[in-house]
C-alpha positions as CSV (number, residue, x, y, z in Angstrom):
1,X,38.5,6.5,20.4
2,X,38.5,8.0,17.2
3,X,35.6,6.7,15.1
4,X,34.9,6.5,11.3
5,X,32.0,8.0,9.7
6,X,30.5,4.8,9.1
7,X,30.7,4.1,11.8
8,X,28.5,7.2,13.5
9,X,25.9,6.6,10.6
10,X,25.5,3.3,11.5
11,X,24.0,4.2,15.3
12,X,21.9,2.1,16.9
13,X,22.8,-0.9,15.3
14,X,26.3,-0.8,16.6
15,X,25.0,-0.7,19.6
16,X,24.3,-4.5,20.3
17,X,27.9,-5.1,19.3
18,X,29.4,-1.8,21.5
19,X,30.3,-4.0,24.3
20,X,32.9,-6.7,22.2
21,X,35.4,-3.2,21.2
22,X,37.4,-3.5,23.7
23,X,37.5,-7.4,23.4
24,X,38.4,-6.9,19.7
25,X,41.4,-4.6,19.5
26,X,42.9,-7.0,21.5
27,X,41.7,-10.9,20.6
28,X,42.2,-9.9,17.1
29,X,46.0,-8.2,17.5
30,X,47.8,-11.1,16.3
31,X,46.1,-11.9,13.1
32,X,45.0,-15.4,12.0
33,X,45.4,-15.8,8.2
34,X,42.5,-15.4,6.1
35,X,40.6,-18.8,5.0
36,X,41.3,-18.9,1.1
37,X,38.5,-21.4,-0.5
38,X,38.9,-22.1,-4.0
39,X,36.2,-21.2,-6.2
40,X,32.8,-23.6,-6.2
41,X,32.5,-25.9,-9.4
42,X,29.4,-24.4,-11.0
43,X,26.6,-22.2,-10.7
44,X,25.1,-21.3,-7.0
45,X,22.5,-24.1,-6.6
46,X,18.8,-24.5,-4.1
47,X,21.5,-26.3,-1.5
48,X,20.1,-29.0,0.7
49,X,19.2,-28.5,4.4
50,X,21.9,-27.6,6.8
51,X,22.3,-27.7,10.7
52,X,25.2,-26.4,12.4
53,X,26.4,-24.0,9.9
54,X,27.6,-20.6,12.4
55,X,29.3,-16.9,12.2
56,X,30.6,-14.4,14.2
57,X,31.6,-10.8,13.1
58,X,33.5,-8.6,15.5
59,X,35.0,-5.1,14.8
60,X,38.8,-4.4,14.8
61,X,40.7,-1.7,16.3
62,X,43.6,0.1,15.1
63,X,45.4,2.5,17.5
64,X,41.8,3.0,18.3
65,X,40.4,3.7,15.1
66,X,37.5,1.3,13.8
67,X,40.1,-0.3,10.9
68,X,37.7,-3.6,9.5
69,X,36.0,-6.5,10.8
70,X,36.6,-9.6,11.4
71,X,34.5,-12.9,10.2
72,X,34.9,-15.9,12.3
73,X,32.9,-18.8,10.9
74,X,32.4,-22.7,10.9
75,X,30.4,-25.5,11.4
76,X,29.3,-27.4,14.0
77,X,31.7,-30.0,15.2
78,X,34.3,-29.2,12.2
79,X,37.3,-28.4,14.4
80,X,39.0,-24.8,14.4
81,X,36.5,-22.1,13.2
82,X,37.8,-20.1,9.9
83,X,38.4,-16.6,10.1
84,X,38.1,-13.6,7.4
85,X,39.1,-10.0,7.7
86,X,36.7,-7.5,6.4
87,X,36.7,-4.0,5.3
88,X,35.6,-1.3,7.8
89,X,32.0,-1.7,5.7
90,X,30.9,-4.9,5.6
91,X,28.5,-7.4,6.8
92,X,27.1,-10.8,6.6
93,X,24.0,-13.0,6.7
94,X,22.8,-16.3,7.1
95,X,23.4,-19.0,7.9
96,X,21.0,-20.3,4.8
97,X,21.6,-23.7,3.9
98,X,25.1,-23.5,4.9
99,X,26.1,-20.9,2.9
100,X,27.0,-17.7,4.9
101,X,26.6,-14.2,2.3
102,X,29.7,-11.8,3.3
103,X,29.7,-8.5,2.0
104,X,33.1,-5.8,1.9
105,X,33.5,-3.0,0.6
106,X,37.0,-1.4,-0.3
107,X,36.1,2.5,-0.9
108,X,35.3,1.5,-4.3
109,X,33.8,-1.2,-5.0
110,X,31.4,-3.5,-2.6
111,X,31.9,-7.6,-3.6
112,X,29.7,-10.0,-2.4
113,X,30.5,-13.7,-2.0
114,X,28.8,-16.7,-0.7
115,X,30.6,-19.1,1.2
116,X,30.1,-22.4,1.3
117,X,30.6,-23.7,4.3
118,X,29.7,-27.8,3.7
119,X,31.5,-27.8,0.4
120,X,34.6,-25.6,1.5
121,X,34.1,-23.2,-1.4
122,X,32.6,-20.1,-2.5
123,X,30.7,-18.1,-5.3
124,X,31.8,-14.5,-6.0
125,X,28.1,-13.4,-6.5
126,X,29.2,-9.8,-7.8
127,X,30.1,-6.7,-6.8
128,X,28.8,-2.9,-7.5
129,X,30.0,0.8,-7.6
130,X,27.3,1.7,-5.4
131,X,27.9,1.0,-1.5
132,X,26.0,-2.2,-0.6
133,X,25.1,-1.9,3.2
134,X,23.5,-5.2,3.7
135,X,22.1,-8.3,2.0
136,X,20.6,-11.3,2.2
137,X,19.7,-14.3,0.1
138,X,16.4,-15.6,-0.7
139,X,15.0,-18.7,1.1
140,X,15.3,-20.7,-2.2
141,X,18.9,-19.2,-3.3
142,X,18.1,-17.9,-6.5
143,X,18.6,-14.0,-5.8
144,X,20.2,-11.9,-3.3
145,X,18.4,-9.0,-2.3
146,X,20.4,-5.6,-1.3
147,X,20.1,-2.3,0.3
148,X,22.0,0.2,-1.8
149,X,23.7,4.0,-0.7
150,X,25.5,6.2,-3.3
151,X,28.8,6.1,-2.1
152,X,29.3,9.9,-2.1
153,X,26.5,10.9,0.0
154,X,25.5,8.4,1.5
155,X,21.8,8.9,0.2
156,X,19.5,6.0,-0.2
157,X,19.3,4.5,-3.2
158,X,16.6,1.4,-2.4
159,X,16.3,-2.1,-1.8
160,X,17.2,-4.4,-5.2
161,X,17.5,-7.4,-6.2
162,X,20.6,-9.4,-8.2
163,X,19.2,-13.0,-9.5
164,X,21.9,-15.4,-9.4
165,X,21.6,-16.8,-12.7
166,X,23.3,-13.9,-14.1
167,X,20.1,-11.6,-15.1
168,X,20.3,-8.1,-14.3
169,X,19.9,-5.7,-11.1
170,X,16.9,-4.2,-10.4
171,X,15.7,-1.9,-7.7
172,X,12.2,-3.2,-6.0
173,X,11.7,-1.7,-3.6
174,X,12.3,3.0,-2.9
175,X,13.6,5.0,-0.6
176,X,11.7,5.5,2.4
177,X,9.9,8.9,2.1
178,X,11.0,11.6,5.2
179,X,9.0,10.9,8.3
180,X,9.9,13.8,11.0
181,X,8.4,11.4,13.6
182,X,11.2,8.9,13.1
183,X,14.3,11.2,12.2
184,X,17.1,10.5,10.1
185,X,17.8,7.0,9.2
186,X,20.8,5.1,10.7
187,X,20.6,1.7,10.0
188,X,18.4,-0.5,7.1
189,X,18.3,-3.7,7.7
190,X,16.9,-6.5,5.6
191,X,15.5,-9.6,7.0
192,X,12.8,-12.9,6.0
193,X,9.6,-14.1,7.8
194,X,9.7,-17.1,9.6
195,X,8.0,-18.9,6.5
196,X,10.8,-17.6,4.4
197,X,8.0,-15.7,2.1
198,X,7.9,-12.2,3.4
199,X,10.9,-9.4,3.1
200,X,11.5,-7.5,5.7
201,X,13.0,-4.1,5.4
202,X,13.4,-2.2,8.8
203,X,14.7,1.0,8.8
204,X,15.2,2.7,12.1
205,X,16.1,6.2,13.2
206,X,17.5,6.9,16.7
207,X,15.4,4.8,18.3
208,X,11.9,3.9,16.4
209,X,11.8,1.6,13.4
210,X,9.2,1.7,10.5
211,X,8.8,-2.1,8.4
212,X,7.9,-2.1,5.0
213,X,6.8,-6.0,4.1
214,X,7.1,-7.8,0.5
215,X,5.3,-10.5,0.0
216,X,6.8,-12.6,-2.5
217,X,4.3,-14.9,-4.1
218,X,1.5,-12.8,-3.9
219,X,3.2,-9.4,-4.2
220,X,1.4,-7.9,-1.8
221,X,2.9,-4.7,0.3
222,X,2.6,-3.6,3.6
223,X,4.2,-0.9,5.7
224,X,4.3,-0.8,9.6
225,X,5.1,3.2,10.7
226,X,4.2,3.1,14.0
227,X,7.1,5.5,16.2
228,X,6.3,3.5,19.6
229,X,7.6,0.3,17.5
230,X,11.7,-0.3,17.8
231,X,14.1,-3.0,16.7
232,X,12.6,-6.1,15.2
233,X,12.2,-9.5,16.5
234,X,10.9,-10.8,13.4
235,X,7.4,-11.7,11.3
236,X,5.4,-14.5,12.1
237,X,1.9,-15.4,10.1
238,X,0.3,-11.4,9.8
239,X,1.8,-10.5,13.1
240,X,5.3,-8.4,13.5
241,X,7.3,-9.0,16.8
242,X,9.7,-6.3,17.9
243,X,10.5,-4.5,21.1
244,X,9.3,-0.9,21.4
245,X,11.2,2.3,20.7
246,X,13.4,1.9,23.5
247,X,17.0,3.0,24.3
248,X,17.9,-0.2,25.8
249,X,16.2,-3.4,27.5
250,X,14.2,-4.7,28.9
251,X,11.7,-3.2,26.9
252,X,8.3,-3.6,26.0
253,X,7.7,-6.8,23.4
254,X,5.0,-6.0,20.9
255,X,3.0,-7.6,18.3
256,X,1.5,-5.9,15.6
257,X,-1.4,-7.4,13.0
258,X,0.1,-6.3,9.7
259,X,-3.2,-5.5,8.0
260,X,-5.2,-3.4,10.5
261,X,-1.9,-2.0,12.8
262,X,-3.2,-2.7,15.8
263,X,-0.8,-3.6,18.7
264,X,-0.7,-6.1,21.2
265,X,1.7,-6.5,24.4
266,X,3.4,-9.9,24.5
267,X,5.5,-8.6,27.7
268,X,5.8,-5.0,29.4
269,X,9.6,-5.5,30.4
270,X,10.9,-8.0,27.6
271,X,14.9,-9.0,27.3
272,X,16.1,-10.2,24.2
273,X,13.7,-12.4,21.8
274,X,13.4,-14.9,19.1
275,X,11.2,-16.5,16.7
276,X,10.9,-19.9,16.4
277,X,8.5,-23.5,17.0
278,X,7.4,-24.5,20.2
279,X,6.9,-28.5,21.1
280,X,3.6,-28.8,18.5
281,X,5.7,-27.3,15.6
282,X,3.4,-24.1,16.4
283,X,5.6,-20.5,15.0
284,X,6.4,-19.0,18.8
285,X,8.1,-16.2,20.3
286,X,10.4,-16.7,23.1
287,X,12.3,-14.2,25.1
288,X,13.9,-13.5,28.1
289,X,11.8,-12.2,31.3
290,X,12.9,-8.9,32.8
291,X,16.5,-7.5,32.9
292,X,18.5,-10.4,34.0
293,X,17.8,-13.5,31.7
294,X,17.5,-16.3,33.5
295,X,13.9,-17.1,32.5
296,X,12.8,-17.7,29.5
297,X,8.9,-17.6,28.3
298,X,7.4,-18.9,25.0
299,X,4.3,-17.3,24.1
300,X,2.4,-17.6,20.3
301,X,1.7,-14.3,18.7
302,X,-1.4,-13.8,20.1
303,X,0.2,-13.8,23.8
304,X,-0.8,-17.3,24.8
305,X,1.7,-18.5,27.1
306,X,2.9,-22.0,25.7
307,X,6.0,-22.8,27.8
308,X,8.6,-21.4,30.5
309,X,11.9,-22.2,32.3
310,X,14.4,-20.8,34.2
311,X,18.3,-20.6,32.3
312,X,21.6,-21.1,34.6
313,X,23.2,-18.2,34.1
314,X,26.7,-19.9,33.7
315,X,25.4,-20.9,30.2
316,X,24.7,-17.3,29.1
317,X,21.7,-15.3,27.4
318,X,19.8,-15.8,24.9
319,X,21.3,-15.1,21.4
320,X,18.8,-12.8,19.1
321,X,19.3,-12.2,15.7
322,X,22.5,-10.8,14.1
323,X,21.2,-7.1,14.5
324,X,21.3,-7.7,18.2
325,X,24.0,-10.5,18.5
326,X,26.6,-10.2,15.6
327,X,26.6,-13.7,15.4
328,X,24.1,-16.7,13.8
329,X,24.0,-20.5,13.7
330,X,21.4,-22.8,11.8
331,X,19.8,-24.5,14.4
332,X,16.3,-26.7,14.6
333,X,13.1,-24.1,15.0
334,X,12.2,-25.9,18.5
335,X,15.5,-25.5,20.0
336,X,17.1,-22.2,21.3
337,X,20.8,-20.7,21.7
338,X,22.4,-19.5,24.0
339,X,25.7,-17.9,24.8
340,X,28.3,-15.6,26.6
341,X,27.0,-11.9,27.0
342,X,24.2,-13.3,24.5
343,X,26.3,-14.3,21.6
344,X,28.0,-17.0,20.2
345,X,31.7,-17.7,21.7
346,X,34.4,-17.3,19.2
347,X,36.0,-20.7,19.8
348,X,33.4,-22.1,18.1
349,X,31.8,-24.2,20.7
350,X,27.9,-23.5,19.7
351,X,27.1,-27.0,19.4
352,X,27.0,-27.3,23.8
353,X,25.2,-24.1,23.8
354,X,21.2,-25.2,22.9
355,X,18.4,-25.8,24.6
356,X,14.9,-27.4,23.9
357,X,11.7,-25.0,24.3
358,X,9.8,-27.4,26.4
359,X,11.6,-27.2,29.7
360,X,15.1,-25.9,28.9
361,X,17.2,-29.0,28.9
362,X,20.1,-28.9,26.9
363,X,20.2,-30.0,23.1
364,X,22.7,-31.8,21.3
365,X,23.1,-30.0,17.7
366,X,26.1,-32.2,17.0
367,X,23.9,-35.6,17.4
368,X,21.7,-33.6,14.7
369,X,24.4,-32.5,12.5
370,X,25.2,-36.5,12.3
């Protein structure tokens, strides 16, 4: 298979996704046309609360050459799922309020655009001569915060932020210095607490991950440089979740108290994991037990077991967070999602696919979306 470059700097990132290749040179052969929205009336406003708002991104093959992407979307219980095709570089985030944030880049130029998926519209949010390599919008939809290459070189140019009311860029947040202990960088990716009020910037090497944390009302700033820590769950009160700096799972599932470092084992041999509420509205981690998936423990940050159940494996695996799934839907905290091979199926069915964290029963998001 002949890859792009992007696609060998990206690394362990990919990985989650590796598996679907094969599936997508061939499901995407006979293309779909492109949803065209028209244009939203007006400036991008705070958006009321959404449930059921979903995307998928998958990578195309051309005579085995990584060629684009392509962006399957929807919303719960709104018929056939739209579809997008994507430059080789691209990405997107969300869901947030249903609005999903698409970024593409042409060799040029990177465009962003938020796509509204209640209102059936979208906001072109602007675009930049520098390669944007992800994004993601701010819990109250006022800015959208990007990491930034220089498009020769590939060289990091920093985390900024672009307000949506038409003010200037501005970078926020450096460069990582070099750490030996971590290598090269592959893959940045940005990402919010559970509270919504904490940026997350993760940027792994081969294998381990270092976090540095923005707090946004108080400004406060953390970093998390630790090379035993890997891919991120996600940040919960002042305790990160991720697995360890592992090649693959199950893995080790760790918590780390973001003012003194320390480091606490949730689970030696954790599958994929999640943040979310358990039945007392309580921020939780859940994850799968062991290699296999079929039982799923909730546990608050400080390891206290909370709940447990076992999952029929016809309904699939748990279904993590974009870096690890490629795929999102907006969902109620106390509920999980689960799916084929761990991600959501392309046909758009999510709404059949959650269950509660109490026992495991399954959930009805489209009585919710109602």
């Amino acid at each position: 298979m002949v890859v792009s470059r992007w696609f060998r700097r990206a690394g362990p990132g990919i990985a989650a996704v590796g598996a679907v290749v094969a599936i997508a040179s061939t499901t995407f052969g006979a293309r779909t046309p492109d949803w065209d929205p028209p244009d939203c009336v007006g400036p991008v406003g705070p958006g009321a609360q959404s449930i059921g708002a979903w995307y998928r991104i998958d990578p195309v093959l051309t005579e085995g050459a990584w060629s684009g992407q392509r962006l399957t979307l929807g919303r719960a219980g709104d018929g056939t799922p739209l579809q997008f095709h994507l430059d080789a570089e691209s990405f997107a985030s969300g869901p947030h309020r249903g609005t999903v944030l698409v970024g593409t880049d042409d060799g040029a130029l990177s465009t962003l655009t938020l796509l509204d998926l209640e209102a059936g519209c979208r906001w072109r949010v602007g675009m930049s001569r520098d390669l944007i390599r992800h994004a993601t919008l701010d819990r109250d939809r006022r800015a959208i915060v990007e990491h930034r290459v220089d498009r020769r070189d590939r060289s990091d140019l920093g985390i900024w932020l672009r307000p949506l009311d038409g003010g200037a860029s501005a970078r926020i947040i450096p460069p990582p210095d070099a750490d030996p202990r971590f290598g090269r960088t592959w893959r940045t990716e940005l990402a919010w607490s559970e509270d919504g009020q904490t940026l997350i910037v993760e940027s792994c090497g081969e294998v381990a991950c270092r976090f540095r944390l923005a707090e946004v009302s108080s400004g406060g700033r953390w970093m998390i440089a630790d090379p035993s820590v890997g891919a991120l769950v996600g940040l919960t009160g002042d305790r990160l979740i991720a697995h360890g700096a592992c090649r693959g799972l199950p893995c080790p599932l760790l918590a780390i108290d973001v003012g003194s470092g320390r480091t606490a084992v949730l689970d030696t041999a954790a599958g994929r994991a999640v943040i979310g509420r358990d039945a007392h509205g309580r921020p939780a981690v859940i994850h799968e037990v062991g290699a296999d998936g079929d039982t799923i423990r909730v546990v608050l940050s400080d390891g206290h077991e909370v709940a447990g159940f076992d999952l029929d494996p016809e309904a699939g695996r748990l279904v993590a967070n974009p870096a690890w799934s490629g795929s999102a839907i907006e969902h109620p905290a106390d509920q999980i999602v689960v799916g084929p091979d761990g991600r959501l199926p392309i046909d758009g069915s999510a709404p059949e696919l959650l269950r509660n964290l109490v026992d495991g029963r399954p959930a009805s998001l489209e009585e919710v979306v109602r």
